[in-house]
RODO-2510 file (C-alpha; in nm, 4 decimals, decimal comma):
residues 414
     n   res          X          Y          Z
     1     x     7,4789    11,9221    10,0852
     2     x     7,1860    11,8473    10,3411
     3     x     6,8805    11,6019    10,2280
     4     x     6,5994    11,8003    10,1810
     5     x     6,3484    11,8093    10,4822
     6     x     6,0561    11,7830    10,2698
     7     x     5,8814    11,5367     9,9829
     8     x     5,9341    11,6667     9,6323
     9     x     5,7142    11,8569     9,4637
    10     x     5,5984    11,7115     9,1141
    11     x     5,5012    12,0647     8,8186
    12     x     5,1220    11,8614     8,8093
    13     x     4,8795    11,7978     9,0830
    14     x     4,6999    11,5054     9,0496
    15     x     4,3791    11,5751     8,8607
    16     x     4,5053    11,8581     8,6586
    17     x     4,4431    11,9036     8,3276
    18     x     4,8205    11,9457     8,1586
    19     x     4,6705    12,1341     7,8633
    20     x     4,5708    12,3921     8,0951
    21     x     4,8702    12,4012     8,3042
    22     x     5,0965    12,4186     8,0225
    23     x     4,9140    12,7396     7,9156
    24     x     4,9683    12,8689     8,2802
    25     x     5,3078    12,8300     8,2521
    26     x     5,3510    12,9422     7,8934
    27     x     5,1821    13,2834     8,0106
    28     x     5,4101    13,3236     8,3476
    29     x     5,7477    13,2168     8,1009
    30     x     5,6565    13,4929     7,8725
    31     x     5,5824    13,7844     8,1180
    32     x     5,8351    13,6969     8,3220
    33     x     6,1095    13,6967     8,0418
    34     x     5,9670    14,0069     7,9314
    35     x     5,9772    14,2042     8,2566
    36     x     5,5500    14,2119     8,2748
    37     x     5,3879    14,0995     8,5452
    38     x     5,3029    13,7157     8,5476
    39     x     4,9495    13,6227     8,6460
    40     x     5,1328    13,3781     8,8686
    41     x     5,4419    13,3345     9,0519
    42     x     5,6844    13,0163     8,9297
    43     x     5,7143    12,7232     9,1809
    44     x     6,0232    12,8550     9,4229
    45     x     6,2313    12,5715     9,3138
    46     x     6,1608    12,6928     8,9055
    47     x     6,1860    13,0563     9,0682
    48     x     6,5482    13,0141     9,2051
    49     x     6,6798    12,8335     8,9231
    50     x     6,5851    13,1034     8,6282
    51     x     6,7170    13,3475     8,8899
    52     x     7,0300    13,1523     8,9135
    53     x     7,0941    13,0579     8,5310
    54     x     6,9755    13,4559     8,4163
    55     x     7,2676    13,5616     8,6351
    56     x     7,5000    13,2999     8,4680
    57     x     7,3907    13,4456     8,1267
    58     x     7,2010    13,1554     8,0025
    59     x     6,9439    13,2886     7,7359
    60     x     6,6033    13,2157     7,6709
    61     x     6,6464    13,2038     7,3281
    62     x     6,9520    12,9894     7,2749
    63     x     6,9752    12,7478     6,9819
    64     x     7,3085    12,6159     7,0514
    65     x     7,3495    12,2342     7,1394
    66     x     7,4317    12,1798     7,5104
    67     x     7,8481    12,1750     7,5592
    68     x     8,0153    11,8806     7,4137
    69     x     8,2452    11,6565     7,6597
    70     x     8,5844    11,6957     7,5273
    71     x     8,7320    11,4195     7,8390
    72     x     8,7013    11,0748     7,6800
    73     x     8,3720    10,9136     7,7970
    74     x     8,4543    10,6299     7,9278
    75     x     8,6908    10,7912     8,1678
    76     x     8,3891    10,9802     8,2806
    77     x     8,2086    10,6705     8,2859
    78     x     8,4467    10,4833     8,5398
    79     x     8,5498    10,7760     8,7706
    80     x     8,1672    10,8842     8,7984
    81     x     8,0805    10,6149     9,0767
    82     x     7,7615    10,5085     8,9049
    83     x     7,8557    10,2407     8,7069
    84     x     7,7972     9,9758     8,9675
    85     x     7,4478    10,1240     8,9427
    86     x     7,3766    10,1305     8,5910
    87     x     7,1590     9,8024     8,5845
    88     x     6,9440     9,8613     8,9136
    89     x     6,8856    10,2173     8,8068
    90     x     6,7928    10,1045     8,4342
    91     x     6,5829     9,7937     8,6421
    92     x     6,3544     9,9920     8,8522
    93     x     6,2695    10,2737     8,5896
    94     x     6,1874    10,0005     8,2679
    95     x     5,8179    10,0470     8,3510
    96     x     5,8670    10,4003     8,2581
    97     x     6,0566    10,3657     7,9174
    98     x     5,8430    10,0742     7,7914
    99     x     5,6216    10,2665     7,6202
   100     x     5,8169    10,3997     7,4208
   101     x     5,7417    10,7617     7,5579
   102     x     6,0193    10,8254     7,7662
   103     x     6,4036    10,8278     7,7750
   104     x     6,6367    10,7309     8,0919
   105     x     6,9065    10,9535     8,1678
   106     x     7,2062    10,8866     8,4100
   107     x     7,4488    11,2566     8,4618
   108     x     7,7389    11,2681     8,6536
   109     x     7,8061    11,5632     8,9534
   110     x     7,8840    11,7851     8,6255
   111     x     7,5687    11,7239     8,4699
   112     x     7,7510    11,4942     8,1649
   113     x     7,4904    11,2902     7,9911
   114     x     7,6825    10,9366     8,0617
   115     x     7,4238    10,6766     7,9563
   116     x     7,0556    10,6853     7,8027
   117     x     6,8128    10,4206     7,7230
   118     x     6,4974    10,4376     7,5284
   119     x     6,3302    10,3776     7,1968
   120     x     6,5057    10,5344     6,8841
   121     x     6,1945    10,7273     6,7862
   122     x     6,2754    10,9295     7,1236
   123     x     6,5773    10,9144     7,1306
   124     x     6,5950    11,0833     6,7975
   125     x     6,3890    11,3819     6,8822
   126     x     6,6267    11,3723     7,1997
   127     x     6,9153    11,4336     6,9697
   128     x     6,7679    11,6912     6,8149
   129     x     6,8018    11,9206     7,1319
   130     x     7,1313    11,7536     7,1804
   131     x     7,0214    11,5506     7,4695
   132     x     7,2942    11,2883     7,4153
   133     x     7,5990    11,1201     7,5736
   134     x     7,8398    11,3286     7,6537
   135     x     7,6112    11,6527     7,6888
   136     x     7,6583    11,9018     7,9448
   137     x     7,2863    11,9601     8,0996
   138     x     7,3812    12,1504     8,3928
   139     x     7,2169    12,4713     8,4769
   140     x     7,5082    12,6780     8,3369
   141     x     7,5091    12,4897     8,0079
   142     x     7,1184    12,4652     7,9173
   143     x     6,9179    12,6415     8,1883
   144     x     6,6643    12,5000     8,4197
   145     x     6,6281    12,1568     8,3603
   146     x     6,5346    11,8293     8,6035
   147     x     6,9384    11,7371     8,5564
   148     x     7,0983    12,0743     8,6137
   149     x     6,8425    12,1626     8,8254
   150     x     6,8587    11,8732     9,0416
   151     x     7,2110    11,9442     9,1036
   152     x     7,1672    12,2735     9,1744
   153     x     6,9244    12,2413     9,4272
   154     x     7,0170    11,8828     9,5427
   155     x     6,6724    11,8076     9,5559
   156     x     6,4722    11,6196     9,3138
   157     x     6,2779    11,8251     9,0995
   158     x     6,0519    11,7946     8,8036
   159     x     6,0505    12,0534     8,5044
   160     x     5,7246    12,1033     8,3113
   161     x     5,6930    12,2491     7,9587
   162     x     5,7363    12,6002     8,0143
   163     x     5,9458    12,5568     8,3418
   164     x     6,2487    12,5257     8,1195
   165     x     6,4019    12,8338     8,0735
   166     x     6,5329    12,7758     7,7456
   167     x     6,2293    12,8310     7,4809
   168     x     6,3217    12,5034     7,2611
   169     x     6,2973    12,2231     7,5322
   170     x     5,9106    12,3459     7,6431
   171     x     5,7793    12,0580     7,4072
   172     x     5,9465    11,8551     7,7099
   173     x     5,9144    11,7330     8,0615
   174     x     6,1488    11,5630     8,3171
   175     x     6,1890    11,4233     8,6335
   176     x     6,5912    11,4115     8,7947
   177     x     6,6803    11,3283     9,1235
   178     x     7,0476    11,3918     9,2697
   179     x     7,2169    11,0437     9,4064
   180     x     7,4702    11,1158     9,7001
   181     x     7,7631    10,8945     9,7577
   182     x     7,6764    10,7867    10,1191
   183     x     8,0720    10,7785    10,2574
   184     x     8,1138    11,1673    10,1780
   185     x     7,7952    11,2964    10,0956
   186     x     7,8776    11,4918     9,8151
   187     x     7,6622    11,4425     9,5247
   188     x     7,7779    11,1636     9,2156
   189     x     7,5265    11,2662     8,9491
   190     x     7,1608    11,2389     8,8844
   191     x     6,9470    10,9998     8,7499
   192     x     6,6295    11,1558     8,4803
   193     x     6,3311    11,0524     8,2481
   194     x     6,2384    11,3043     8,0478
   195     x     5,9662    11,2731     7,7565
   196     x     5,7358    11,5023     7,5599
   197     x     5,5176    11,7382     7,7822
   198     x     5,2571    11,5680     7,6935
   199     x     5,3444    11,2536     7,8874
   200     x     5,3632    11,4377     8,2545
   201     x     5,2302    11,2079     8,5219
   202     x     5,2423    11,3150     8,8901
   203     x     5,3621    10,9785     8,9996
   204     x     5,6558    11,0057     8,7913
   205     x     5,9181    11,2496     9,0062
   206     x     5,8466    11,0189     9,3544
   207     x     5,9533    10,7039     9,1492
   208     x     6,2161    10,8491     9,0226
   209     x     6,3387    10,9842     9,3575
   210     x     6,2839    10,6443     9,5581
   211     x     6,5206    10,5086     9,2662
   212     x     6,7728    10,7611     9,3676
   213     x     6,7119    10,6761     9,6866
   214     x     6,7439    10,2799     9,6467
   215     x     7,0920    10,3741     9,4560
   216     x     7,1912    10,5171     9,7453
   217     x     7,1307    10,2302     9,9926
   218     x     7,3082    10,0031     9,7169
   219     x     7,5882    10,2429     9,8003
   220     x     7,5928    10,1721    10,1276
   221     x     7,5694     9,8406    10,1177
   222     x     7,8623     9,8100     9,9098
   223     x     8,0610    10,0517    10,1706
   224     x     7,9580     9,7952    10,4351
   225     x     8,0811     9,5417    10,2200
   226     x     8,4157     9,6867    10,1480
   227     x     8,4613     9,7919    10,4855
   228     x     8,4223     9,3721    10,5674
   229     x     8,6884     9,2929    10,3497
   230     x     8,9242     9,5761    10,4915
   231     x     8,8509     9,4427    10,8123
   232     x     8,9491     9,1094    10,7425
   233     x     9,3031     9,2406    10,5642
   234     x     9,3726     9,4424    10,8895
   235     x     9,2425     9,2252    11,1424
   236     x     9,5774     8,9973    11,1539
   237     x     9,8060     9,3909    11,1057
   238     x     9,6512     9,5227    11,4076
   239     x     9,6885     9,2678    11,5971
   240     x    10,1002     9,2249    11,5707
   241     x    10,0524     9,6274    11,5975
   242     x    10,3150     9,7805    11,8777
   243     x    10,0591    10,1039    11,9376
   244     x     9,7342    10,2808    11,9040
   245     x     9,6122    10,2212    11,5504
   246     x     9,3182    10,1915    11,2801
   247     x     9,2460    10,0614    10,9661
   248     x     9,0087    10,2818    10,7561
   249     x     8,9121    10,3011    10,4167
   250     x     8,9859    10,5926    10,1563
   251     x     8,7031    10,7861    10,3326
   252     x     8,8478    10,7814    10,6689
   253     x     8,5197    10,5623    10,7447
   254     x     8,7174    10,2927    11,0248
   255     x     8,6837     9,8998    10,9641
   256     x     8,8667     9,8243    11,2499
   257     x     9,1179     9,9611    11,5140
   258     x     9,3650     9,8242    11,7951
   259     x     9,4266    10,0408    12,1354
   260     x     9,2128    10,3799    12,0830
   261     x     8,8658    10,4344    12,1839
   262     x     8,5823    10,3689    11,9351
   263     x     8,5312    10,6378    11,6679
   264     x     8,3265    10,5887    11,3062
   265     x     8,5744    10,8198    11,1276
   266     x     8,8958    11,0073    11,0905
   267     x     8,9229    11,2719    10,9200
   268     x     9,1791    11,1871    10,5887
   269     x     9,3067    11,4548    10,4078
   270     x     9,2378    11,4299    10,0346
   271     x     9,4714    11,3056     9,7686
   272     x     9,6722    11,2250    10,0946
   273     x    10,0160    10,9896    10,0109
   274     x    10,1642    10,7512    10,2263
   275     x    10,3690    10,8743    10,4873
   276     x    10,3323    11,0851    10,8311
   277     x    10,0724    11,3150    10,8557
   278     x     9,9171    11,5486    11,1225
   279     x     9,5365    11,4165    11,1945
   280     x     9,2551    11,6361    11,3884
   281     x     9,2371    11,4792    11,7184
   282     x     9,5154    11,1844    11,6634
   283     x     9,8290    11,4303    11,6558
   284     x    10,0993    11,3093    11,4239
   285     x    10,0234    10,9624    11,2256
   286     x    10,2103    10,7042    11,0079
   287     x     9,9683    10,6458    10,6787
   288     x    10,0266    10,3097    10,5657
   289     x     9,8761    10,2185    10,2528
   290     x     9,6083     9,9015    10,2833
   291     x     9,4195     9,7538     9,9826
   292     x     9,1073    10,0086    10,0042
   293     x     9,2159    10,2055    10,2519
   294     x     9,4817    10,2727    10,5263
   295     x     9,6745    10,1716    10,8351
   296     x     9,6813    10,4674    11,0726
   297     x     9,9321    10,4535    11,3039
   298     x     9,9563    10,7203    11,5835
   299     x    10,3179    10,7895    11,5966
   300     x    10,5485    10,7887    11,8948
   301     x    10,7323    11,1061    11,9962
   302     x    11,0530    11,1647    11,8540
   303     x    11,0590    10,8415    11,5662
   304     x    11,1025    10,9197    11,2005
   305     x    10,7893    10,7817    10,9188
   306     x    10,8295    10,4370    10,8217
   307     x    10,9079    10,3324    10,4700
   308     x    10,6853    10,1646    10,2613
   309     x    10,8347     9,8595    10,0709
   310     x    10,6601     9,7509     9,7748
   311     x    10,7648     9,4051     9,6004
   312     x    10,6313     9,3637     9,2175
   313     x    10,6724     8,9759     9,1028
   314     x    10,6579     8,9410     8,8054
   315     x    10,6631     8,5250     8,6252
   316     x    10,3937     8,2619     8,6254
   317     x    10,1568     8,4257     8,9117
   318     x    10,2223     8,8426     8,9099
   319     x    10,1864     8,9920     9,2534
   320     x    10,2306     9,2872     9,4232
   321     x    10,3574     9,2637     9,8094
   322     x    10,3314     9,5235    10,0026
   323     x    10,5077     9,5631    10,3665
   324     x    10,5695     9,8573    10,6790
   325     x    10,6323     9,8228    10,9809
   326     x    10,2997     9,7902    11,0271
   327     x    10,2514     9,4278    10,8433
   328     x    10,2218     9,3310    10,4246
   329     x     9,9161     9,2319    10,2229
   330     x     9,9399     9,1065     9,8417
   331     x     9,7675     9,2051     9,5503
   332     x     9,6987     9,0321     9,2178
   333     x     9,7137     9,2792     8,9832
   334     x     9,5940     9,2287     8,5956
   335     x     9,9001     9,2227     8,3366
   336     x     9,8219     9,5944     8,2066
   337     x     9,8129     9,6977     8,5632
   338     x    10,1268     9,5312     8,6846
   339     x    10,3175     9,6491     8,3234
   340     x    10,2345    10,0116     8,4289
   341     x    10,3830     9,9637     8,7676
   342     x    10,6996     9,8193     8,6355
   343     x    10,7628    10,1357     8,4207
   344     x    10,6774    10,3662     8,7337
   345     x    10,9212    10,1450     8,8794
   346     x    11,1561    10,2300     8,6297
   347     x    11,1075    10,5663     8,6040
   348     x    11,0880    10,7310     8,9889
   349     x    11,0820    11,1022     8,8183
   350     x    10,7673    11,0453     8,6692
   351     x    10,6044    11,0274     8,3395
   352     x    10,2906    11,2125     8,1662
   353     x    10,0084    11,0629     8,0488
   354     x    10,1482    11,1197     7,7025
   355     x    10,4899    10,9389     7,8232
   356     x    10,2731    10,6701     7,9651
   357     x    10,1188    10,6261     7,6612
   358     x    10,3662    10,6107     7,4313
   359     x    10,5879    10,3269     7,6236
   360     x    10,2324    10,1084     7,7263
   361     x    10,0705    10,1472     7,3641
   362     x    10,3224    10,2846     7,1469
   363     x    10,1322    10,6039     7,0396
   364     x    10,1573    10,9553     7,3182
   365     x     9,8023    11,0447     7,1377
   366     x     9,6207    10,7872     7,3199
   367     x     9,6583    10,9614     7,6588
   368     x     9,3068    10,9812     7,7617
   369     x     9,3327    10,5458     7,7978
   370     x     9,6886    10,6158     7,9655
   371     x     9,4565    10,8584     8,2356
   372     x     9,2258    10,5752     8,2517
   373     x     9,3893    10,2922     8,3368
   374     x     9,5637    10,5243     8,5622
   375     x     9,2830    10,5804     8,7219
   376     x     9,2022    10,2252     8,7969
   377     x     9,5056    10,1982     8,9189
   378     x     9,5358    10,4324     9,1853
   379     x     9,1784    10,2978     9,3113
   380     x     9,3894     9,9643     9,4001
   381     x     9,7253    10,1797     9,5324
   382     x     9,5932    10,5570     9,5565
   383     x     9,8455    10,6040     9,8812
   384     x    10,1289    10,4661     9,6703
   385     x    10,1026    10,6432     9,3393
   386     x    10,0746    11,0363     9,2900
   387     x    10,0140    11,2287     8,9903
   388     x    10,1072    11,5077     8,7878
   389     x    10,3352    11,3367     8,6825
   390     x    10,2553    10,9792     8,7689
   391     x    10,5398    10,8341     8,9770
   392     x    10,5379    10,6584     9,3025
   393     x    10,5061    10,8489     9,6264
   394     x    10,7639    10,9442     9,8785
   395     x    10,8473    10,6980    10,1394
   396     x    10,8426    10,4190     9,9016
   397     x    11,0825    10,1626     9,7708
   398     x    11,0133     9,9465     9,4722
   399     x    11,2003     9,6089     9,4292
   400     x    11,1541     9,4157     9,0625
   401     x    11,1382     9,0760     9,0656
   402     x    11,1116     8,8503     8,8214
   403     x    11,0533     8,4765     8,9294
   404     x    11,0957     8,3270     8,5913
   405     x    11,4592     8,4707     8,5669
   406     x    11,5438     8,4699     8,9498
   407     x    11,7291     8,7235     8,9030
   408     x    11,5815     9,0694     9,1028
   409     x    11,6531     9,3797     9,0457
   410     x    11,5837     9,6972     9,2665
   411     x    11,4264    10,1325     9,1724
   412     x    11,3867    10,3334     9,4961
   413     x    11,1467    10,6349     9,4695
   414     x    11,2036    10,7473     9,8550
***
């Protein structure tokens, strides 16, 4: 989604009296949920959204509590991107919880209520709308609101009183802005303070957006950052490379690359698994899986894909070594991480979470921590593991080895 072109627009004017304005809005609400004619027209953004949640069949008068997460939190939590934000985002925006006024809401892309801060006193009468982790606040779930609305528009936005559409929450205003993920531009969530109505302050949507915005550049500087360290892993690969190749991270965003002119990306195909693939503008490549990323290596006519090898040590000092034609790398994976390899290892047909489960912790109920640590996992070897079931991809072979016995054994899953 494009970055708005223009500033955002706050629901009060500087020098406005909000008493006043509320009453505006209250008499524009009612007419225009009663089919009269309003004595004036909603803001466009507030405009498009009560068009867009009316034709979703969100109702003025609802009473229900928002939608209730029923995926564990914390696995929302760590696949949202936005917990390496957390602190700068609850940094910058102290000034305007202090008071005790205001709460401070991070959403994911869903509009999930992930994390809040603010007073209890607030955050009671928060509750009381069901404004709480694990809430659904999109559009679809609550009508317009500065999360759902935010997300909707991807643009930030602030919601005034009457503004909302459902009749309950006008005793409240908020400010959200959406925060983009700056390697694929799609958006990760939204970041809101919402308070009573009382408490609007024109100043408070621009903050609120230059935090998004300050998020954002963290982002990148952490992409720069990661695309360092990928650098530094290929750098030595490349150069014992026979051909035409590049080294570039989950995004397709290239950290380095060894006989082709200069490009900033590929394009990688999603949930894409080690092995040869057909790229826009490359032809046929071999995937090679790097920690972070990828080894793309254009292939010669008429060879067959390379097999990945993939060495887990267990013993004193756990590794995981992992070789191609292309060159090997090591990682030091954590004991729970390295456990759940071995039992891939062990079982190349795959398991379910619930199978997962049951052999790591002993119980198949506690598959929602199976999917999560999982989930860390693949961020470490996404091009080696697939899913649904969980097993390890095609085109690689798994050797066990166990230094403290010395004695190795071997599970192919090519």
């Amino acid at each position: 989604m494009p970055l708005p072109d223009h500033p955002p627009e706050p629901a009060l004017a500087a020098g406005d009296d909000p008493r006043a304005h509320a009453a505006v809005l209250h008499a524009v609400y009612d007419a225009s949920m009663t089919g009269a004619r309003p004595p004036a027209r909603p803001r466009s953004v507030i405009g498009e959204s009560w068009d867009r949640v009316r034709q979703i069949g969100v109702r003025p008068d609802a009473t229900g509590e928002p939608v209730r997460d029923t995926v564990d939190l914390a696995q929302r939590r760590a696949e949202s991107g936005l917990s390496e934000l957390l602190d700068p985002l609850m940094h910058h925006l102290d000034t305007l919880i202090v008071d005790g006024e205001n709460i401070l809401v991070v959403a994911d892309a869903d509009g999930r209520v992930l994390w809040r801060n603010g007073v209890n006193r607030v955050l009671h009468r928060a509750d009381r709308l069901g404004f709480t982790e694990g809430a659904s606040w999109a559009e679809g779930s609550v009508g317009t609101n500065a999360i759902g609305t935010a997300l909707a528009s991807g643009r930030a936005v602030q919601v005034f009183a009457a503004e909302h559409f459902v009749r309950t929450h006008h005793e409240w205003t908020c400010a959200g802005a959406p925060i983009r993920d700056p390697r694929s531009g799609r958006v990760l969530g939204a970041v809101d303070v919402s308070g009573p109505a009382a408490t609007i302050h024109p100043t408070t949507l621009a903050l609120v957006d230059t935090v998004a915005r300050l998020a954002e550049a963290q982002l990148r500087d952490l992409h720069r950052a990661r695309l360092d360290t990928l650098r530094a892993v290929a750098a030595p690969i490349l150069a014992r490379s026979a051909g035409p190749a590049f080294a570039v991270d989950t995004f397709g965003w290239v950290a380095a690359l060894d006989g082709v002119p200069p490009r900033p990306r590929l394009s990688i195909p999603p949930a894409v698994s080690a092995g040869r693939h057909h790229l826009a503008g490359l032809g046929d490549c071999d995937l090679e899986p790097l920690p972070g990323g990828w080894l793309v290596r254009v292939a010669a006519a008429d060879t067959e894909p390379d097999v990945v090898h993939l060495e887990l040590i267990d013993g004193p000092h756990p590794a995981v070594r992992v070789s191609s034609t292309g060159g090997a790398w090591v990682h030091h994976p954590t004991p729970r991480h390295l456990q759940l390899l071995q039992l891939l290892a062990l079982h190349p047909e795959g398991l379910t979470a619930a199978e997962v489960a049951a052999r790591i912790f002993g119980d198949p109920a506690r598959r929602i921590t199976a999917r999560s640590e999982m989930s860390r996992l693949r961020k470490h070897f996404g091009g080696l593991l697939a899913a649904n079931p969980y097993r390890f991809a095609g085109h690689v072979v798994v050797l066990l080895t166990n230094t403290a016995a010395g004695a190795p054994g071997s599970s192919s899953s090519a």
